[in-house]
N, C-alpha and C positions, 0 to 999 in steps of 0.2 A: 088511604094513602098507600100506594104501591110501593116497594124499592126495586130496582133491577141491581145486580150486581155488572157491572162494565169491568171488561178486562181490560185495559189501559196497553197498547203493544207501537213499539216506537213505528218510528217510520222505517230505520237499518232492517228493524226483525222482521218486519212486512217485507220489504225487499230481501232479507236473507232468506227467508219461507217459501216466498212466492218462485226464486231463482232454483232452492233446494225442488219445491214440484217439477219445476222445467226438467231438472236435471232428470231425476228419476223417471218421467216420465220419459226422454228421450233413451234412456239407458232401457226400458221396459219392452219400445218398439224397435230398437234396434234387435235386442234379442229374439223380436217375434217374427225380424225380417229375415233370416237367413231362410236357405230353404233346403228342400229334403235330398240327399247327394242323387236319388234314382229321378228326379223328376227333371235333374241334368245331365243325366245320363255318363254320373262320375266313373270312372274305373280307376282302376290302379296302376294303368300303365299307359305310356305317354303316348299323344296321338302323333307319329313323325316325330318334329322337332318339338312338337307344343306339349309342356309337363309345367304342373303347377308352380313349380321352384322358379319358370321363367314367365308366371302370371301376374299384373298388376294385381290381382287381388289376392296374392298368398301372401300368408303371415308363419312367415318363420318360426317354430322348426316346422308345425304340422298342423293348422289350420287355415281357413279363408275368411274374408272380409264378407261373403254370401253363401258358401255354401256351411251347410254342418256339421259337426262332426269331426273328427280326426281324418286328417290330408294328408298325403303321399306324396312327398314333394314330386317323386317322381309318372303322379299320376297326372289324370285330365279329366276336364267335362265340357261341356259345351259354352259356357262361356269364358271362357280361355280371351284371353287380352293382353297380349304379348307388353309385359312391362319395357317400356324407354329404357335404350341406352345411351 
């Protein structure tokens, strides 16, 4: 005669576990999506009117939503996306 030991785990901690992976794993490839500032051909100074400060994707004071690194509000890259007024 065998025994197995069975861990007994509700149904909430199944669903808190399983949401806690989602997260983590979302949080894992976000970080692995940004990408490298030379492959967008970032600089540090505005192209015209276009500077990251008036890009949908900068993050105040000194980052982007895609690119890496430390941002220049007053720089630029290629994909510049002129944030809504």
């Amino acid at each position: 005669m065998t025994t197995a030991n069975h861990v007994r785990m509700s149904r909430r901690a199944a669903i808190q576990a399983g949401v806690l992976l989602l997260i983590m794993r979302g949080s894992a490839a976000k970080a692995q999506a940004k990408i490298a500032p030379n492959l967008v051909h970032y600089q540090q100074k505005p192209k015209g009117t276009q500077e990251c400060d008036g890009c949908l994707q900068f993050i105040s004071p000194g980052a982007c939503k895609l690119v890496a690194g430390k941002i220049n509000p007053k720089g630029w890259c290629v994909l510049f996306a002129p944030r809504p007024k």
